[in-house]
Backbone as CSV, one residue per row, in Angstrom:
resi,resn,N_x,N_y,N_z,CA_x,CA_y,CA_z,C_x,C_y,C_z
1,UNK,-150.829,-96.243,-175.772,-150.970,-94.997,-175.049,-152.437,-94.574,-175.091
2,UNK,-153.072,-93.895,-174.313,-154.511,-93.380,-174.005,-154.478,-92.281,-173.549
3,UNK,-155.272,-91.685,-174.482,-155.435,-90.115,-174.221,-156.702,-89.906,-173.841
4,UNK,-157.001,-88.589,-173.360,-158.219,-88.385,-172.427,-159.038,-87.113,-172.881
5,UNK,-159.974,-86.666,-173.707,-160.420,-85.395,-174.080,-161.811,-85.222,-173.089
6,UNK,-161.527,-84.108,-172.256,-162.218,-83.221,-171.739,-163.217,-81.756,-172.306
7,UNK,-164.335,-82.013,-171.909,-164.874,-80.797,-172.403,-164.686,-79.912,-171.878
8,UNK,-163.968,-78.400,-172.418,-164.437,-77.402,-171.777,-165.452,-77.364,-170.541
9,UNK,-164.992,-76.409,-169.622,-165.943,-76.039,-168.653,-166.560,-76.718,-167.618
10,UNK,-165.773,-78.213,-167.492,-166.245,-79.169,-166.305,-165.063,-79.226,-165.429
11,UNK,-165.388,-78.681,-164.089,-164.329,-79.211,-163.368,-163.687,-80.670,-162.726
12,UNK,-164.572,-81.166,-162.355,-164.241,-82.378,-161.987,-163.556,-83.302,-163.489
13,UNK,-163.581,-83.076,-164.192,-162.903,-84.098,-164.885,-163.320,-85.440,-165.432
14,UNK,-164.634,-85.642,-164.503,-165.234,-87.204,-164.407,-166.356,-87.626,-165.616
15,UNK,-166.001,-88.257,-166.430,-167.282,-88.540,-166.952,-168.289,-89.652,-166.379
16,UNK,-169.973,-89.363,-166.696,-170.345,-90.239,-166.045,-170.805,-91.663,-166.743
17,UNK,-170.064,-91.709,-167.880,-170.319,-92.582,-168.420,-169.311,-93.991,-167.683
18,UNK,-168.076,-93.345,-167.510,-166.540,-93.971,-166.665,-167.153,-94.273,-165.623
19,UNK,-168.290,-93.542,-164.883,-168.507,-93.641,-163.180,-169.329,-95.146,-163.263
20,UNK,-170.497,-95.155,-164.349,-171.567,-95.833,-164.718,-170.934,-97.396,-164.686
21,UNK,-169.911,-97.483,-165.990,-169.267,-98.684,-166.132,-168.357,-99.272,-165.104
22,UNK,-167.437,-97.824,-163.817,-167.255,-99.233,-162.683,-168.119,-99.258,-162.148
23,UNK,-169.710,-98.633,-161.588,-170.207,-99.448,-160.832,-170.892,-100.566,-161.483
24,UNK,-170.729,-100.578,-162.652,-171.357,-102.233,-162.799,-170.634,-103.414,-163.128
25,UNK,-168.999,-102.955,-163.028,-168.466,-103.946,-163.250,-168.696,-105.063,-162.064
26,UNK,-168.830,-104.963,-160.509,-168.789,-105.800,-159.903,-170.546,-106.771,-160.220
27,UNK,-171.027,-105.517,-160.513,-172.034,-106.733,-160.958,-171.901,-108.074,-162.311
28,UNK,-171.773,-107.349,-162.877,-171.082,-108.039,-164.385,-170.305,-109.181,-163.864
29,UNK,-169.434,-108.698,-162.897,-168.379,-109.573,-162.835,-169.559,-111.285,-162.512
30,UNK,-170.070,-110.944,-160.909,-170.523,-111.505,-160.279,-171.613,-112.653,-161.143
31,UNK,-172.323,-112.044,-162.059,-173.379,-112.585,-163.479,-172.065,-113.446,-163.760
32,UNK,-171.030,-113.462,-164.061,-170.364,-114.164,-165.154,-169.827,-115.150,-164.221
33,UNK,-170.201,-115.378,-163.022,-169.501,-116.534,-162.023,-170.506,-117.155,-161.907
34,UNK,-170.039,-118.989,-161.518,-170.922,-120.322,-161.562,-171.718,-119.944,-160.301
35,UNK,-171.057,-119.071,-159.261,-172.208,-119.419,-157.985,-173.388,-118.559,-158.830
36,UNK,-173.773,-117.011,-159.506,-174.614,-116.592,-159.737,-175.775,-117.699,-160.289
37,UNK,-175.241,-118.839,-160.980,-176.014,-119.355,-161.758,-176.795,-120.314,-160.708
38,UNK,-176.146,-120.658,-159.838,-176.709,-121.691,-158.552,-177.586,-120.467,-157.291
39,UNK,-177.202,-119.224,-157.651,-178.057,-118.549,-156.256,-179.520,-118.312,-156.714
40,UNK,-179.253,-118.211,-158.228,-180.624,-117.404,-158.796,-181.994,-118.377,-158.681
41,UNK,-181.618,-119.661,-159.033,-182.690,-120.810,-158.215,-183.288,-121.406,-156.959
42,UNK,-181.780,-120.909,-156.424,-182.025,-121.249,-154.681,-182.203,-120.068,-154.060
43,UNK,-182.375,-118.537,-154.707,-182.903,-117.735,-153.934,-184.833,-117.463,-154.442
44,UNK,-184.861,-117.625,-155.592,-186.720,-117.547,-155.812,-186.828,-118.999,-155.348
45,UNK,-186.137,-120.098,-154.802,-187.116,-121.085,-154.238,-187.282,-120.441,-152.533
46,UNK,-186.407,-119.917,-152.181,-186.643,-119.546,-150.795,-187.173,-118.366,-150.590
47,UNK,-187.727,-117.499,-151.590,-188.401,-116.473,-151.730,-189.893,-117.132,-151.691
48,UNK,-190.330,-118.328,-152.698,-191.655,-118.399,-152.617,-191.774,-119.486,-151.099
49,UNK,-190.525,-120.330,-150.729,-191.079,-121.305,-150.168,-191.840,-120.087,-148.352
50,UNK,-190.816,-118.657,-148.115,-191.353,-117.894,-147.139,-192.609,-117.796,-147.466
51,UNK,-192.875,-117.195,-148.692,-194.333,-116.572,-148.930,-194.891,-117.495,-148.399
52,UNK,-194.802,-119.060,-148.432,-195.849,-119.926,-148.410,-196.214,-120.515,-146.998
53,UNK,-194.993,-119.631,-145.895,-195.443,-120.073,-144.344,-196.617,-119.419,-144.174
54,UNK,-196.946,-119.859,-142.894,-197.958,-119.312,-142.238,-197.653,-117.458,-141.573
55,UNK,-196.008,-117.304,-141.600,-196.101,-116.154,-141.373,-196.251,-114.996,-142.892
56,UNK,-195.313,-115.889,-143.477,-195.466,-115.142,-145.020,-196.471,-114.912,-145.595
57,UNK,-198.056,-116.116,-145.640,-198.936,-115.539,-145.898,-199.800,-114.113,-145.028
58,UNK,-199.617,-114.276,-143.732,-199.810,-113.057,-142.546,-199.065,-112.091,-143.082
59,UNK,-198.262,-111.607,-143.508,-197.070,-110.716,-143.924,-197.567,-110.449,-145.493
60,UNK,-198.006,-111.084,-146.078,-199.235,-110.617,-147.800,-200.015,-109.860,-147.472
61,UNK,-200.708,-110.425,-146.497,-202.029,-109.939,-146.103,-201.824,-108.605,-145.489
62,UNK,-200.900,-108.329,-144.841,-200.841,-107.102,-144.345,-199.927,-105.803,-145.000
63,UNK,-199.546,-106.284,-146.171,-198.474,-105.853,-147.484,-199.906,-105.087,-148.125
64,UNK,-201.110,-105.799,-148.200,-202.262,-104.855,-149.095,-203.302,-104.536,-148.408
């Protein structure tokens, strides 16, 4: 059984500690699956391989 203590004087009811932990469960979740482990390499290789076109360097240059 689970009981629930509320502080005085809040209406909503919500803590934001409860709000905090589902929004990160889908992340969590997502970290703990095999594709995360295969995107995280194949997305910084296609992160630097853009930087390294001819438009990506045009697109640096105009970033500073």
């Amino acid at each position: 059984m689970t009981t629930a203590t509320f502080q005085p004087g809040t209406d909503h009811h919500v803590s934001t500690d409860a709000l905090h932990a589902v929004a990160e469960f889908p992340v969590a979740w997502f970290e703990a699956t095999p594709a995360y482990l295969v995107l995280r390499p194949v997305a910084a290789f296609l992160r630097e391989w853009l930087a390294a076109t001819p438009a990506g360097i045009v697109f640096g240059l105009l970033k500073r």
